[in-house]
C-alpha positions in Angstrom: 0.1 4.8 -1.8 3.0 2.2 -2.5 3.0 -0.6 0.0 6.2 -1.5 -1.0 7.8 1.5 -1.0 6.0 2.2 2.8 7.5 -1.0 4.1 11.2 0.2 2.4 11.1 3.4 3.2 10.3 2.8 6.8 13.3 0.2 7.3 15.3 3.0 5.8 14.5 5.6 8.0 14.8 3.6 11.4 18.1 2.1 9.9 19.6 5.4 9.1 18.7 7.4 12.3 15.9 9.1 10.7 13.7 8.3 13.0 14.8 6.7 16.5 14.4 2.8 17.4 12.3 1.4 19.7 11.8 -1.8 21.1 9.7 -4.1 20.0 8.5 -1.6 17.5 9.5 1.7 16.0 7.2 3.8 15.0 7.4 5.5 11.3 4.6 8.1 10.1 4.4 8.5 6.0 2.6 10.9 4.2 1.4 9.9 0.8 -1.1 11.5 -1.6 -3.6 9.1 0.5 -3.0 10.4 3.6 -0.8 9.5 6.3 0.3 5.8 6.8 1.7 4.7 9.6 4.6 1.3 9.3 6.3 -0.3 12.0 9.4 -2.5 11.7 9.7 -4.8 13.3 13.5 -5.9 15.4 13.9 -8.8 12.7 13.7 -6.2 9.4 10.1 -6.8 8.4 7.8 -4.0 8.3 3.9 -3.5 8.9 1.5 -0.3 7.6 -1.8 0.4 8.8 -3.9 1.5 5.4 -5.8 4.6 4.8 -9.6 3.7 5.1 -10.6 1.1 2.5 -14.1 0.2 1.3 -15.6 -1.6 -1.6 -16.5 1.0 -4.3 -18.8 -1.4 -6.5 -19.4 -4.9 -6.2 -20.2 -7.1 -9.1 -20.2 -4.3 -11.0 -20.9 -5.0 -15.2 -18.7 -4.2 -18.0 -18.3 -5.2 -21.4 -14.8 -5.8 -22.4 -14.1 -5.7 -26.2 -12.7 -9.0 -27.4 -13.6 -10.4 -24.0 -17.6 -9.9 -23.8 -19.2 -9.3 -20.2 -18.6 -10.0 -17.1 -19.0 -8.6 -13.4 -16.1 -6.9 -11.6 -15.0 -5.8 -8.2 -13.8 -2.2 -8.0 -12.5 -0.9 -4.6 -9.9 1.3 -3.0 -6.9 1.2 -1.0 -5.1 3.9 -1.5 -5.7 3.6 -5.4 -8.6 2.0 -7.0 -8.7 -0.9 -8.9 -11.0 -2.9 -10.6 -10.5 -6.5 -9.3 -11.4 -10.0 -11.7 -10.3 -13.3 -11.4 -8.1 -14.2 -14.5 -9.8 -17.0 -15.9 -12.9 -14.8 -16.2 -10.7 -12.9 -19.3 -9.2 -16.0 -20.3 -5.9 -15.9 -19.2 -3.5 -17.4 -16.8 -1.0 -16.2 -14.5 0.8 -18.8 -15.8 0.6 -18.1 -19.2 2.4 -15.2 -21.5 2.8 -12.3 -19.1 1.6 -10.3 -22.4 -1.6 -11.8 -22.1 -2.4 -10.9 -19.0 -1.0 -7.2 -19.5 -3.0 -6.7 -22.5 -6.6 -8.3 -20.4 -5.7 -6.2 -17.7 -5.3 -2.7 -19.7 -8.8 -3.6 -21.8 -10.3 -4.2 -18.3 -8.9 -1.1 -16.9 -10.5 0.8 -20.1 -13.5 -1.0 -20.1 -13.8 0.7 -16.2 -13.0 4.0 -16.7 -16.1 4.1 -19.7 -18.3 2.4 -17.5 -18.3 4.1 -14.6 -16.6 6.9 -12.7 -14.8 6.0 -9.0 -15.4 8.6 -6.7 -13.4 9.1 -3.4 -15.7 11.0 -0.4 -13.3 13.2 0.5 -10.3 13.6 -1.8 -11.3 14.9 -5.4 -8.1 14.4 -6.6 -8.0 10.5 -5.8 -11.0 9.9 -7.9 -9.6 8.0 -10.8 -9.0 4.3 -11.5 -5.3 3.4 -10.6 -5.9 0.0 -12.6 -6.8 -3.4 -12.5 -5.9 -6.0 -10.6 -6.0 -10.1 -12.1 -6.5 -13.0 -9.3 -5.8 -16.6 -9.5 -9.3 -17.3 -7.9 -8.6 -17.6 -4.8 -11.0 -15.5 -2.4 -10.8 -17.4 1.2 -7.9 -17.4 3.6 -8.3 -20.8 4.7 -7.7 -21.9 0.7 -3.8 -20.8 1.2 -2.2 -17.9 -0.7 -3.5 -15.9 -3.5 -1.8 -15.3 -6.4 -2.3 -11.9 -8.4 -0.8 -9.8 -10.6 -1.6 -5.9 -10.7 -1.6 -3.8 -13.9 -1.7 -0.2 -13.7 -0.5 3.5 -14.7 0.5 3.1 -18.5 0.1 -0.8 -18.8 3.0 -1.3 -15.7 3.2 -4.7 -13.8 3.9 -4.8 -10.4 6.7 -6.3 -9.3 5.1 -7.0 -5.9 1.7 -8.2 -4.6 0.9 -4.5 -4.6 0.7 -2.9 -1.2 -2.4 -0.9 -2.0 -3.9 -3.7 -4.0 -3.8 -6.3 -1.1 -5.2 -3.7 0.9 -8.2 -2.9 -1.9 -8.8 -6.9 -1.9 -9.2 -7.0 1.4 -11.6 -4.6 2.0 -13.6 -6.2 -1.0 -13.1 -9.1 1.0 -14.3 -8.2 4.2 -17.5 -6.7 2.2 -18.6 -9.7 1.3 -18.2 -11.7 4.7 -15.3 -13.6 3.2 -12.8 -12.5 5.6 -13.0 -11.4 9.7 -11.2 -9.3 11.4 -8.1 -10.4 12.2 -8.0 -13.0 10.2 -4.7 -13.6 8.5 -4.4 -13.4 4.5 -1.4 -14.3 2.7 -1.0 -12.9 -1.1 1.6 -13.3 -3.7 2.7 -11.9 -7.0 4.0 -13.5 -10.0 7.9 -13.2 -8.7 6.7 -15.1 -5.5 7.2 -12.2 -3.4 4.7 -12.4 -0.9 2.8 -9.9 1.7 0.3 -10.6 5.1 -2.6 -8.8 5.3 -5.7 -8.7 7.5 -8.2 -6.2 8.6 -7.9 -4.1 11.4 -11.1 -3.3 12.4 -13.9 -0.2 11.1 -12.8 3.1 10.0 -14.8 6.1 9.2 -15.3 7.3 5.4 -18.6 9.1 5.0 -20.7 6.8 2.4 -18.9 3.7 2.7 -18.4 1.0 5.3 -14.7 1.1 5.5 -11.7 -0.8 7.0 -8.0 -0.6 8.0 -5.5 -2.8 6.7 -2.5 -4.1 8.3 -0.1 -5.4 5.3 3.3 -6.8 6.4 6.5 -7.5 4.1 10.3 -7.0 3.7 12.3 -4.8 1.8 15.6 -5.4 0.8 18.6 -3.5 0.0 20.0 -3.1 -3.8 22.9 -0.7 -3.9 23.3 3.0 -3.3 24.5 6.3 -5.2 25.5 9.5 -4.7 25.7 12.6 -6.5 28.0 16.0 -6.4 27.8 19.8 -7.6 31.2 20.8 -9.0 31.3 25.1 -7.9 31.8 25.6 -11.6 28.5 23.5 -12.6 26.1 25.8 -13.9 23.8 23.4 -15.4 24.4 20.8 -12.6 22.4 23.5 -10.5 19.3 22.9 -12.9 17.9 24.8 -15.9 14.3 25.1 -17.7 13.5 24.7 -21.6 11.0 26.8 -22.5 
């Protein structure tokens, strides 16, 4: 599940007719890998998705990270898993060189998958760590914004706050009494682009105690292309190396 690509895709489809307006909310089912998330925009442009279920995988969780040593680690999902850290605790800044922080965040993200294997209940095929996720610290709502910066795929920084990953912190979270529901969360990545979260409420995952996430956002606009078929473009029509 992308977050941010939820909250664009479902100003998209409202705005283009794909999907009728309403007032003061319209309505936009997605399917993703994860299952189905559902967004609302909003009459002012923003968007809100209600998560898949999220729960806290492992909590405190030990790993030894070479050139780093040991240290304990969050791991939960939200759409994805990630293993969650605060950056200080692999001694780097959010401030600092952004290599740095990529490099801490890929030897975490290793470090993970050799340690222990994520398991969703019921989808197989979401079973794998997504990647890693570094914090400024900052765990309560009431101690402002959070800052993080999510690593994942092949060593890729996200751009945004991470729409999955606000939803995996939350749930880890709301797992250990730092957050009720309701309560309002603000998080922000390194570009300051920033996204709302809180919990929803319970939601049923056999094995876990899970929770909904409502994250809310803007998308914005960037350009547009188009593409054509000439009759005479054989290739144009697609073609297979073997």
């Amino acid at each position: 599940m992308c977050g941010h690509a939820v909250i664009a895709l479902a100003r998209y489809a409202v705005e283009h007719g794909l999907v009728p307006r309403t007032a003061p909310l319209t309505r936009v089912g997605i399917e993703c890998p994860c299952g189905l998330v559902t967004a609302w925009l909003a009459e002012d442009g923003s968007v809100s998705f209600d998560s898949v279920p999220a729960f806290a995988f492992a909590l405190d969780h030990p790993v030894h990270v070479p050139g780093i040593g040991k240290l304990n680690v969050d791991i939960g999902y939200g759409g994805a898993f990630y293993a969650v850290t605060s950056a200080a605790k692999l001694g780097v800044s959010l401030d600092g060189r952004l290599r740095d922080v990529v490099d801490a965040a890929s030897a975490l993200s290793e470090a993970v998958r050799r340690s222990i294997s994520v398991r969703h209940p019921e989808a197989e095929d979401l079973g794998f760590l997504y990647g890693s996720i570094l914090t400024d610290g900052v765990e309560r709502a009431g101690d402002g914004p959070s800052r993080n910066v999510c690593v994942f795929a092949d060593a890729e920084v996200d751009r945004s706050p991470t729409g999955s990953g606000v939803t995996t912190r939350m749930a880890l979270r709301h797992a250990r009494g730092l957050v009720t529901t309701g309560e309002s969360c603000v998080f922000e990545s390194l570009t300051g682009a920033r996204f709302t979260a809180s919990v929803n409420g319970a939601a049923n995952q056999p094995g876990h105690d899970a929770v909904t996430v409502r994250v809310s956002g803007r998308a914005h606009y960037s350009g547009k292309a188009s593409w054509t078929l000439e009759a005479d473009d054989e290739i144009g029509r697609g073609f297979l190396l073997r």
